[in-house]
VEXVEX-875845 format. One record per residue (C-alpha): x, y, z. Coordinates in Angstrom, 2 decimals, decimal comma, padded with zeros to 5 digits. Example, Ala and Ser with C-alpha at 12.3 -4.5 7.8 and 13.67 -1.06 7.14 Angstrom:
# residues 2
<atom><c1>012,30</c1><c2>-004,50</c2><c3>007,80</c3></atom>
<atom><c1>013,67</c1><c2>-001,06</c2><c3>007,14</c3></atom>
***
This chain:
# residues 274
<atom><c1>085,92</c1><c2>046,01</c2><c3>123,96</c3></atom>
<atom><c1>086,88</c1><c2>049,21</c2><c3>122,55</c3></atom>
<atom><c1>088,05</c1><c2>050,45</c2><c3>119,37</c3></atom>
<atom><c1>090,32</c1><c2>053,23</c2><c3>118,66</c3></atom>
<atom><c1>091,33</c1><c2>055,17</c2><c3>115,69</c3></atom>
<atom><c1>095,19</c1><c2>057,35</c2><c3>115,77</c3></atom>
<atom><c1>096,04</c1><c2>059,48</c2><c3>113,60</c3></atom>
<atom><c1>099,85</c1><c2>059,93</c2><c3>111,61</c3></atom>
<atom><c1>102,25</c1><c2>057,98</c2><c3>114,45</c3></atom>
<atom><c1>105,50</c1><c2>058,74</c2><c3>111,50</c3></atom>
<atom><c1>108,06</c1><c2>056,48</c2><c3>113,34</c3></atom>
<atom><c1>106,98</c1><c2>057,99</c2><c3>116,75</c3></atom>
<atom><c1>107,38</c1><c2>054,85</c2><c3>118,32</c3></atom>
<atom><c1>107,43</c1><c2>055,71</c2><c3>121,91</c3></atom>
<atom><c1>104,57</c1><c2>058,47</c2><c3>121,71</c3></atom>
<atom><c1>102,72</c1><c2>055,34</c2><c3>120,13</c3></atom>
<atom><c1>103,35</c1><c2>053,45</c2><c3>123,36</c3></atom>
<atom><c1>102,54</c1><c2>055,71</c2><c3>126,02</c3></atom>
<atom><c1>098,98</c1><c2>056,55</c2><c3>124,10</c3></atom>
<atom><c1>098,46</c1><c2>052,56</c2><c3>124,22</c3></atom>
<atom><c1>099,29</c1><c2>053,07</c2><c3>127,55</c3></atom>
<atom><c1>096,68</c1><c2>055,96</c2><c3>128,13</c3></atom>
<atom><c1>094,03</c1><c2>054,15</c2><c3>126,84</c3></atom>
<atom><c1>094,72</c1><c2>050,84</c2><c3>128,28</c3></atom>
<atom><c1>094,68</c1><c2>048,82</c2><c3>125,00</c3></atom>
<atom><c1>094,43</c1><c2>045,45</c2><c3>125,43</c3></atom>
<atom><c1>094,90</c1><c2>043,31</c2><c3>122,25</c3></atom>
<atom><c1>092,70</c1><c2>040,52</c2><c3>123,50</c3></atom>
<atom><c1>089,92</c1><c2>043,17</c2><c3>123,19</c3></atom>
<atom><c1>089,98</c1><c2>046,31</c2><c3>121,82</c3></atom>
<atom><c1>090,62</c1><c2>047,63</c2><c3>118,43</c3></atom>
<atom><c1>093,36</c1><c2>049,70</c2><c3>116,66</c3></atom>
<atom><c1>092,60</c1><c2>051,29</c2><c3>113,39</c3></atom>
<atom><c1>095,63</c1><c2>053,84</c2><c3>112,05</c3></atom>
<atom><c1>094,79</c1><c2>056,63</c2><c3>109,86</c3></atom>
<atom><c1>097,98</c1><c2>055,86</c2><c3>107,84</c3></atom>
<atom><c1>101,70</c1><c2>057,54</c2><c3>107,66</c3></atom>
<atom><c1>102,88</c1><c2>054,55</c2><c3>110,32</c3></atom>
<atom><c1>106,49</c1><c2>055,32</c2><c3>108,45</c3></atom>
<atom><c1>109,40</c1><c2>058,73</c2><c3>107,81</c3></atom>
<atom><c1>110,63</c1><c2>061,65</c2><c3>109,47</c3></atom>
<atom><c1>110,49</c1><c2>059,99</c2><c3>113,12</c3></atom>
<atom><c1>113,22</c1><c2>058,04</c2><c3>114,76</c3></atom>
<atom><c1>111,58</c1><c2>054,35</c2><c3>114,76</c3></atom>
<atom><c1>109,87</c1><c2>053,46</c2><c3>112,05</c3></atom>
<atom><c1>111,22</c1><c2>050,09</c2><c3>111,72</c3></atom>
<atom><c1>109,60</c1><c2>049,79</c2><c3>115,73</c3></atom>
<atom><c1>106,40</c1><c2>050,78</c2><c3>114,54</c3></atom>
<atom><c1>105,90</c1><c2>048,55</c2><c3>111,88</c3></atom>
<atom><c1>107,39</c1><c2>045,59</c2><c3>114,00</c3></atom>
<atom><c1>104,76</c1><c2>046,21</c2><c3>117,14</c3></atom>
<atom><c1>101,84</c1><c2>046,66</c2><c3>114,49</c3></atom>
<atom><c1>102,59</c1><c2>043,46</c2><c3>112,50</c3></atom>
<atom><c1>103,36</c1><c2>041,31</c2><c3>115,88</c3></atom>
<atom><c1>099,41</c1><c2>042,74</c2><c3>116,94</c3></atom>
<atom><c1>098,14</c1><c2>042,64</c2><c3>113,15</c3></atom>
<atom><c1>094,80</c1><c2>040,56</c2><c3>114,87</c3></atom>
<atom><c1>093,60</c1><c2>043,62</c2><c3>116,81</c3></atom>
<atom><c1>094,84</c1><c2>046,56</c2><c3>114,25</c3></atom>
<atom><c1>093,53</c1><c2>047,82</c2><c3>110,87</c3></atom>
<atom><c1>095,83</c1><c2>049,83</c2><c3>109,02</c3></atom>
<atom><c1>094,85</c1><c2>052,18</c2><c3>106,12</c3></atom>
<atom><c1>097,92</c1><c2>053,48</c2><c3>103,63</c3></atom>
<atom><c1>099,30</c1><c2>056,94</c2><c3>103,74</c3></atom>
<atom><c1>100,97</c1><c2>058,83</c2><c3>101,62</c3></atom>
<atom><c1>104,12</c1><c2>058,14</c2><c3>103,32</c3></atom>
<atom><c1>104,15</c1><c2>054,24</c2><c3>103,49</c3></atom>
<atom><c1>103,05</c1><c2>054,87</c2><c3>099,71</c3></atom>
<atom><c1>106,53</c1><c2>056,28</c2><c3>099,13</c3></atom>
<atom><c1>108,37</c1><c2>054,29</c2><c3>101,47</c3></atom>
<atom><c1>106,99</c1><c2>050,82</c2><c3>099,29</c3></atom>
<atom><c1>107,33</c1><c2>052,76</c2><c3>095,91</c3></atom>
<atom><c1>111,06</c1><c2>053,14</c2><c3>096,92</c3></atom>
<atom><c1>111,74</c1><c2>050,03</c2><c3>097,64</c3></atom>
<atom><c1>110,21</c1><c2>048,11</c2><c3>095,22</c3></atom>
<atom><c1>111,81</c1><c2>049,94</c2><c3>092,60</c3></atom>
<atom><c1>115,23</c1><c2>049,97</c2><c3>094,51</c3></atom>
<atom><c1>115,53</c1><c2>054,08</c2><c3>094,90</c3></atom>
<atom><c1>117,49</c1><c2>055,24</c2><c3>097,89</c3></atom>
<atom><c1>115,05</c1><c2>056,99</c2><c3>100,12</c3></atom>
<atom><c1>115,29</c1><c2>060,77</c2><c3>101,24</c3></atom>
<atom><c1>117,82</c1><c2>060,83</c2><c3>104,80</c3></atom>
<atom><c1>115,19</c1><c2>063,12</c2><c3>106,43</c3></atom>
<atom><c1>112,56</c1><c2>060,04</c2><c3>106,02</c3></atom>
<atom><c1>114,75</c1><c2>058,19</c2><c3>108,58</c3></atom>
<atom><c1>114,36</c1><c2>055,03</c2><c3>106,76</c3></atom>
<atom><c1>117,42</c1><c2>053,37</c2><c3>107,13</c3></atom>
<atom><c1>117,53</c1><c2>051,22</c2><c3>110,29</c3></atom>
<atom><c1>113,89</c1><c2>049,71</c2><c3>108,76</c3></atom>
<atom><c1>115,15</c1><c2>049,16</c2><c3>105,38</c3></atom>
<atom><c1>118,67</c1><c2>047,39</c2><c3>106,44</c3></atom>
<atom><c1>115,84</c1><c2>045,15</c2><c3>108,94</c3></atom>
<atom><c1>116,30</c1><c2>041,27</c2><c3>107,95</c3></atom>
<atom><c1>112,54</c1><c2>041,96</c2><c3>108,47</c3></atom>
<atom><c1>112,29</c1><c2>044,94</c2><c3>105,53</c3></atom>
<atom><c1>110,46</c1><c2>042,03</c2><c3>103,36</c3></atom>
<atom><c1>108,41</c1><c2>041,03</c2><c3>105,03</c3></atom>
<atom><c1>106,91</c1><c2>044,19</c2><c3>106,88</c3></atom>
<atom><c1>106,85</c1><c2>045,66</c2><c3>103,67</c3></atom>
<atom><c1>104,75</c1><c2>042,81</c2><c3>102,02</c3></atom>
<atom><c1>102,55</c1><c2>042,98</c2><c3>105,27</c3></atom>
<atom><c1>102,33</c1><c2>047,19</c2><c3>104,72</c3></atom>
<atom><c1>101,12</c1><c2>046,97</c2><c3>100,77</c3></atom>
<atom><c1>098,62</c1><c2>044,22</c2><c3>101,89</c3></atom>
<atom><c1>097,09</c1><c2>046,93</c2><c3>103,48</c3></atom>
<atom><c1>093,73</c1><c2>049,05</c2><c3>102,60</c3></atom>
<atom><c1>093,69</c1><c2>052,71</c2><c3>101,51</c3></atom>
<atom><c1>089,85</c1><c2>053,10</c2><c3>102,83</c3></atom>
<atom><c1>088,52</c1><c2>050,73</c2><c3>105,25</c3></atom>
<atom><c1>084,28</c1><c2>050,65</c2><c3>106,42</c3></atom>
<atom><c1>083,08</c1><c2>049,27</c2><c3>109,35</c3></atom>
<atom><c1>079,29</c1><c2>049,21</c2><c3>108,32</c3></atom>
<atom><c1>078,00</c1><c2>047,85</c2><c3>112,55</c3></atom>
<atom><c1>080,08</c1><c2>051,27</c2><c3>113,89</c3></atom>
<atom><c1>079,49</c1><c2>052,90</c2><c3>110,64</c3></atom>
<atom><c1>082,97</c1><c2>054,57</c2><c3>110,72</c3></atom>
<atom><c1>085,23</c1><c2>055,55</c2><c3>107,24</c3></atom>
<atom><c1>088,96</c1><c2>055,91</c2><c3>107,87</c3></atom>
<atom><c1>091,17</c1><c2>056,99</c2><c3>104,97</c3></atom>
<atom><c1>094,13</c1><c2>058,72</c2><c3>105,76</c3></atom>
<atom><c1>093,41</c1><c2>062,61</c2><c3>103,58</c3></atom>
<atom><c1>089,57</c1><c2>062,14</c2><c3>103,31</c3></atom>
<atom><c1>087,28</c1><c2>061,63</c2><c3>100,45</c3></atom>
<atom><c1>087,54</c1><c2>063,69</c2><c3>097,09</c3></atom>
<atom><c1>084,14</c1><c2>065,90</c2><c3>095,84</c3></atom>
<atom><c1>081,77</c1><c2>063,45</c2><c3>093,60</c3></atom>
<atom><c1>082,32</c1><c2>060,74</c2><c3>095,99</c3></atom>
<atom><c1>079,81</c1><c2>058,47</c2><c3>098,16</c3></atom>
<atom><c1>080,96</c1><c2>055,86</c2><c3>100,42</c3></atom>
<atom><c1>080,23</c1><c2>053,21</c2><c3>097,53</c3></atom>
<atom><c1>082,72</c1><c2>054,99</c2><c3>095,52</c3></atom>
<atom><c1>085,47</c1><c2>055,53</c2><c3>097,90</c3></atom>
<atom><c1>085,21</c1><c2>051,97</c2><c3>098,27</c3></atom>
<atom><c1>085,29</c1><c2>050,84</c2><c3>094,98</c3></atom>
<atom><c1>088,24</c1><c2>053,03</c2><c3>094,05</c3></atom>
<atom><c1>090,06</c1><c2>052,09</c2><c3>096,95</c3></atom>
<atom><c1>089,30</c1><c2>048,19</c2><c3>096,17</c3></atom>
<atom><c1>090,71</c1><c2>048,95</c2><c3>092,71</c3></atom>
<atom><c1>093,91</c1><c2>050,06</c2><c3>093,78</c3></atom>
<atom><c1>094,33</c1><c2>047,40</c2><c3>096,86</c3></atom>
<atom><c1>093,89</c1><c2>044,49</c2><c3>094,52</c3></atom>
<atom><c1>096,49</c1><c2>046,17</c2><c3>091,96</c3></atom>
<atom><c1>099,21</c1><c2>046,52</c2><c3>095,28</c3></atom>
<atom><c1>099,03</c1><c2>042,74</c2><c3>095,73</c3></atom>
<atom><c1>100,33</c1><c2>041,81</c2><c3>092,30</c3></atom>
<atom><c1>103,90</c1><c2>042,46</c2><c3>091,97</c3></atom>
<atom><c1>104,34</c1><c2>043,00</c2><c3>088,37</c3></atom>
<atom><c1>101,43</c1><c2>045,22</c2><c3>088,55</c3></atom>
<atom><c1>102,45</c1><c2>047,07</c2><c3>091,52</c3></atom>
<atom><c1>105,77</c1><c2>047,90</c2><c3>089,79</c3></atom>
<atom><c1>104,34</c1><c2>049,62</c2><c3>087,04</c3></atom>
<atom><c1>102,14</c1><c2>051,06</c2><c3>088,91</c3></atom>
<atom><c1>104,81</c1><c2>052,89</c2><c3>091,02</c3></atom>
<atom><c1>106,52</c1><c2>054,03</c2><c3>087,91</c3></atom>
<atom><c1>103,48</c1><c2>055,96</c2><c3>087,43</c3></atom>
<atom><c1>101,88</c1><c2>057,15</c2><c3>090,64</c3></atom>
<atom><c1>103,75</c1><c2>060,30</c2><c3>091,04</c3></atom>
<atom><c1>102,13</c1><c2>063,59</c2><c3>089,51</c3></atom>
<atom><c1>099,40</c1><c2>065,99</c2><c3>090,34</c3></atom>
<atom><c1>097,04</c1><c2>064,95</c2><c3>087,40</c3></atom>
<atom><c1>094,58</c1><c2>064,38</c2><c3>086,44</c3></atom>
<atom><c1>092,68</c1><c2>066,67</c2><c3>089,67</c3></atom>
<atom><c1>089,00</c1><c2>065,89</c2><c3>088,64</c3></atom>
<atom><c1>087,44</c1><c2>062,71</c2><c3>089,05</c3></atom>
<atom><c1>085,97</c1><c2>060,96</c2><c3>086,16</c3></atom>
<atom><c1>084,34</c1><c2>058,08</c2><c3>085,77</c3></atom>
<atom><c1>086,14</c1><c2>058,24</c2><c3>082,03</c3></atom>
<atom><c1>089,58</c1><c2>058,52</c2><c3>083,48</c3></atom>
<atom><c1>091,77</c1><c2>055,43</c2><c3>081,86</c3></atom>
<atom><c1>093,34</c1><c2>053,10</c2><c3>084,33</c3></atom>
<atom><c1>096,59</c1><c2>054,85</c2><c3>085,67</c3></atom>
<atom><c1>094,70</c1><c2>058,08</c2><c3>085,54</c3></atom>
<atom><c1>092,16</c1><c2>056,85</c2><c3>087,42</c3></atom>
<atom><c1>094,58</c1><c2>055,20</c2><c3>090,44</c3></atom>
<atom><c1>096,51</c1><c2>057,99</c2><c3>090,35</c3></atom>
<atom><c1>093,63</c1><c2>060,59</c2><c3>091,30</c3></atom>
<atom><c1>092,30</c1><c2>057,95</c2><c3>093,82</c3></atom>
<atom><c1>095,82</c1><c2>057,59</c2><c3>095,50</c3></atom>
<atom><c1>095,57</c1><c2>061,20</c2><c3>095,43</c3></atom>
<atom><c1>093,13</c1><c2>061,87</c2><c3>096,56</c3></atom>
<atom><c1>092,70</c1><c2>059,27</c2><c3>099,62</c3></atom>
<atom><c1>096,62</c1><c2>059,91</c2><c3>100,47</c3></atom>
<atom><c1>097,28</c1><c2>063,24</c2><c3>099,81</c3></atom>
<atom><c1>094,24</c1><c2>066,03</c2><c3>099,65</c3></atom>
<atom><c1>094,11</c1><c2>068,51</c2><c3>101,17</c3></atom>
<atom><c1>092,43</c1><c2>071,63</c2><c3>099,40</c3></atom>
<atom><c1>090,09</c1><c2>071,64</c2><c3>096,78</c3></atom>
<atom><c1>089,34</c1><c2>074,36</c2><c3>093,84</c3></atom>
<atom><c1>085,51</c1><c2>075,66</c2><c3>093,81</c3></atom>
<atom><c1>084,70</c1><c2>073,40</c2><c3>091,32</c3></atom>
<atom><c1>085,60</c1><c2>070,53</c2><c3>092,82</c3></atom>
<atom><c1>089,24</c1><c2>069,49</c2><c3>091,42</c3></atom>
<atom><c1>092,06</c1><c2>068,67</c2><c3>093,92</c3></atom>
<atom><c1>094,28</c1><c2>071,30</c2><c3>094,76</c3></atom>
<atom><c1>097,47</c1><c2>069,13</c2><c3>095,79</c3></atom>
<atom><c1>099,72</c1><c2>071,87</c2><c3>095,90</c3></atom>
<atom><c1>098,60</c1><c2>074,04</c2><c3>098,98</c3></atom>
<atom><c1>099,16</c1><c2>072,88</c2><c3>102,76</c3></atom>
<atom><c1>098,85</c1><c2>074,99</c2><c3>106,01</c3></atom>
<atom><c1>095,65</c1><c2>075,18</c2><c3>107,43</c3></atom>
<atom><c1>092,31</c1><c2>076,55</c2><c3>105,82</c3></atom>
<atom><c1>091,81</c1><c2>080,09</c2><c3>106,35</c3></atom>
<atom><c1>089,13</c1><c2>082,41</c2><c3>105,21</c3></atom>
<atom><c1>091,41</c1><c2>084,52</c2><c3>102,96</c3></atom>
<atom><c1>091,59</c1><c2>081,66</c2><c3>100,16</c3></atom>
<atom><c1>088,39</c1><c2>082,52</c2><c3>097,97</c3></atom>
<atom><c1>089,62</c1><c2>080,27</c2><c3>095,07</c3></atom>
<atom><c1>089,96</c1><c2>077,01</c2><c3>097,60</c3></atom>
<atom><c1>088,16</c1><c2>075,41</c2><c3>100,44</c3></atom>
<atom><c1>089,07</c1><c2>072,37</c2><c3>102,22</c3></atom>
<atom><c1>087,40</c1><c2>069,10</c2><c3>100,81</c3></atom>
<atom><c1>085,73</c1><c2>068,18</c2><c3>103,67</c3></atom>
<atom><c1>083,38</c1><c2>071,24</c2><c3>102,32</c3></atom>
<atom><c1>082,53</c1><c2>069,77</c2><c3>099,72</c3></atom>
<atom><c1>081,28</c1><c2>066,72</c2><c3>101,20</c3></atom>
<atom><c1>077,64</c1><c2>067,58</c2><c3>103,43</c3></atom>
<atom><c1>075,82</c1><c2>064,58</c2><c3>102,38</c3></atom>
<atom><c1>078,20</c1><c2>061,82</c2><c3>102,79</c3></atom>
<atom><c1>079,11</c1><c2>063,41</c2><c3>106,42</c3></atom>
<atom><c1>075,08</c1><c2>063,56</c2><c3>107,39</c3></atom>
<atom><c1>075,04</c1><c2>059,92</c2><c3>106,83</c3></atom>
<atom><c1>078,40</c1><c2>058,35</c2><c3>107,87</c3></atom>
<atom><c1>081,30</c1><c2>059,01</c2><c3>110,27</c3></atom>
<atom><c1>084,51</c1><c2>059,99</c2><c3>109,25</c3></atom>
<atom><c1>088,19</c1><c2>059,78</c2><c3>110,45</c3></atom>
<atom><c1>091,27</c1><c2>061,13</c2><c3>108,84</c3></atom>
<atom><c1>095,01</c1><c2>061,97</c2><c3>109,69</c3></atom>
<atom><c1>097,63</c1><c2>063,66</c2><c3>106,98</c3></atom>
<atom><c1>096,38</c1><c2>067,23</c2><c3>108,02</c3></atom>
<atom><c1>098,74</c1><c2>068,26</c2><c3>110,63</c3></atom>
<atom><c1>097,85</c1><c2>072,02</c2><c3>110,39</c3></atom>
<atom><c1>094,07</c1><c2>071,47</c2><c3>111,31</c3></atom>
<atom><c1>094,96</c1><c2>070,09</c2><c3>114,52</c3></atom>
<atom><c1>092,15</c1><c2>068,20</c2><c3>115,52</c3></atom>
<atom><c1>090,09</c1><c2>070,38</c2><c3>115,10</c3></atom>
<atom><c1>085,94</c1><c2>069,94</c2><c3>115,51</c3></atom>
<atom><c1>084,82</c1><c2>070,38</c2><c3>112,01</c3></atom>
<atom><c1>081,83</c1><c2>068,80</c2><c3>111,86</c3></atom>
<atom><c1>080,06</c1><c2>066,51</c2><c3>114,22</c3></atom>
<atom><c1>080,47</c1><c2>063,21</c2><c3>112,16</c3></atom>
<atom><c1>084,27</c1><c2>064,24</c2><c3>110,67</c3></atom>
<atom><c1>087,61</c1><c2>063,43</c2><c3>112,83</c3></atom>
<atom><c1>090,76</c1><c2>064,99</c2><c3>112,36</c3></atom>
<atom><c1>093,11</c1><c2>062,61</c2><c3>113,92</c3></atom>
<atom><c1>096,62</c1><c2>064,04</c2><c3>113,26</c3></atom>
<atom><c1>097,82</c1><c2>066,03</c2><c3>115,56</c3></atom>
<atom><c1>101,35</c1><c2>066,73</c2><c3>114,42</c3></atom>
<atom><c1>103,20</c1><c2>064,46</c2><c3>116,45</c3></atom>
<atom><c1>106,24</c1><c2>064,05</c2><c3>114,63</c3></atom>
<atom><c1>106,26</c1><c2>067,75</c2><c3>114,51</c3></atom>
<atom><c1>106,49</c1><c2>068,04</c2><c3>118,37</c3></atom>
<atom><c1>103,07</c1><c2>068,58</c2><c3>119,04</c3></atom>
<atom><c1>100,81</c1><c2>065,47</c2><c3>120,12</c3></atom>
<atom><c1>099,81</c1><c2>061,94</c2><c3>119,45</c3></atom>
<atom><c1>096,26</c1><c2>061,40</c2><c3>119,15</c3></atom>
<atom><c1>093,28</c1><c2>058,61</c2><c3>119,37</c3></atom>
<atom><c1>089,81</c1><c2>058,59</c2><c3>119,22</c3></atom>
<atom><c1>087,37</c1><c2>055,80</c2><c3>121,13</c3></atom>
<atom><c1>084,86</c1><c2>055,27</c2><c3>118,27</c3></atom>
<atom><c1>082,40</c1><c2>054,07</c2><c3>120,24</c3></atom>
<atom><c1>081,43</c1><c2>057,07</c2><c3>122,31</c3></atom>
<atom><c1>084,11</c1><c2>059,71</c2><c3>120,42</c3></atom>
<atom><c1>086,32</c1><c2>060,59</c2><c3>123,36</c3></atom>
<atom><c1>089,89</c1><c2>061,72</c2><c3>122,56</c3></atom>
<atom><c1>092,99</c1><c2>060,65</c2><c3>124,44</c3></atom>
<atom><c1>096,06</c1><c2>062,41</c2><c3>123,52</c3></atom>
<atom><c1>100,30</c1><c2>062,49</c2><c3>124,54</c3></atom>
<atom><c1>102,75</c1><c2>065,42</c2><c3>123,96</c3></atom>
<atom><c1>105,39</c1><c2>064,53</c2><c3>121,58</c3></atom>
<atom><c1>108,61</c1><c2>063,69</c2><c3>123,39</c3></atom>
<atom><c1>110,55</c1><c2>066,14</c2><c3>121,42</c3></atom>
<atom><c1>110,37</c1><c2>067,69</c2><c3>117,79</c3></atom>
<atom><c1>111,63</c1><c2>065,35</c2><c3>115,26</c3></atom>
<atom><c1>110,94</c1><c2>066,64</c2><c3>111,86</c3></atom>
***
């Protein structure tokens, strides 16, 4: 039994297949858990979603920012952008219920025997595992309830507030934690999200640093995988932290990593398609 963890697959169906085929995943055994972004800008999402429900016993998904807006979309009935390459999914006779299967999903997800995170941008400055947790648990339960959801999505969009607070009032407060666990990047020195600011970190930005800086104590104690960040690569950062996307969907490479002894397995993207 193995478990693996892939970073952003976007609608790269096939890439997704021939890195199950790399590893030899078996569903009878072995694990998948997806750092999130399953949906947009490649050719089959609606393929991605279908193989990932059919094997939902063997994979753990966690929300990105991307299957965020993909369920915002549709559940208030706005047409989606054509370079998210939605359509063939949402014209599915299965949209429904893929879609009710994708917002059942978690936006953090712990597994305390491997002790392994995965969210898909990381974990904000200020906090712990216990909080990430809670925050995500808040905004999971809130995703189930239709009526709830709805209003929810009316208000998710927007850059603020960019400092956690324990004050924060309740669409404040799931709107930094969606944020924040979907789509951080950079941070500002004192700690506030900088959700403006992509590319990769580079030493010439003294007013930001990436978040993962900010975040020592809960990496000494607990392993840590992540996708969303294209521009990093994969890069080693730190010996308990895994960048997992690899900027497939751009036309680089799909990636995994065995969580049990941290091996990576990678395929080149077919072609580019975003």
């Amino acid at each position: 039994m193995a478990t693996y963890a892939i970073g952003d697959i976007q609608g790269c169906y096939h890439e997704f297949r021939l890195l199950l085929k790399k590893i030899q995943f078996n569903p009878s055994r072995d694990q998948l858990w997806l750092a999130g972004d399953l949906v947009s800008r490649g050719p089959k999402s609606l393929e991605v979603l279908q193989f990932v429900y059919d094997h939902q016993d063997s994979c753990i998904a966690v929300l990105g920012n991307h299957d965020l807006h993909l369920l915002a979309g549709h559940y208030l009935n706005k047409k989606p952008y054509p370079k998210d390459k939605l359509k063939s999914l949402l014209k599915s006779p299965e949209c429904e219920q893929l879609l009710e299967w994708l917002i059942s999903q978690p936006v953090a997800h712990y597994d305390q025997d491997l002790n392994f995170l995965m969210t898909h941008a990381g974990v904000p400055p200020a906090w712990d595992l216990e909080q990430t947790l809670a925050s995500a648990y808040e905004l999971e339960s809130l995703l189930l309830k239709p009526k709830k959801r709805e209003k929810f999505f009316k208000k998710m969009y927007g850059n603020e507030p960019n400092q956690w607070s324990r004050d924060l009032k309740k669409y404040d407060r799931l709107r930094f934690t969606t944020n924040a666990l979907t789509r951080m990047r950079f941070c500002h020195l004192d700690g506030s999200l900088d959700l403006v600011r992509k590319g990769a970190p580079s030493k010439r930005y003294k007013k930001f640093k990436p978040w993962y800086e900010f975040q020592q104590k809960l990496l000494k104690n607990t392993n840590l995988v992540f996708g969303h960040w294209a521009a990093l690569n994969g890069r080693k950062i730190h010996s308990n932290l895994f960048a997992l996307d690899t900027g497939c969907v751009w036309g680089n490479k799909l990636t995994a990593l065995r969580l049990e002894d941290k091996k990576r397995f990678s395929v080149k993207a077919l072609r580019k398609w975003a």
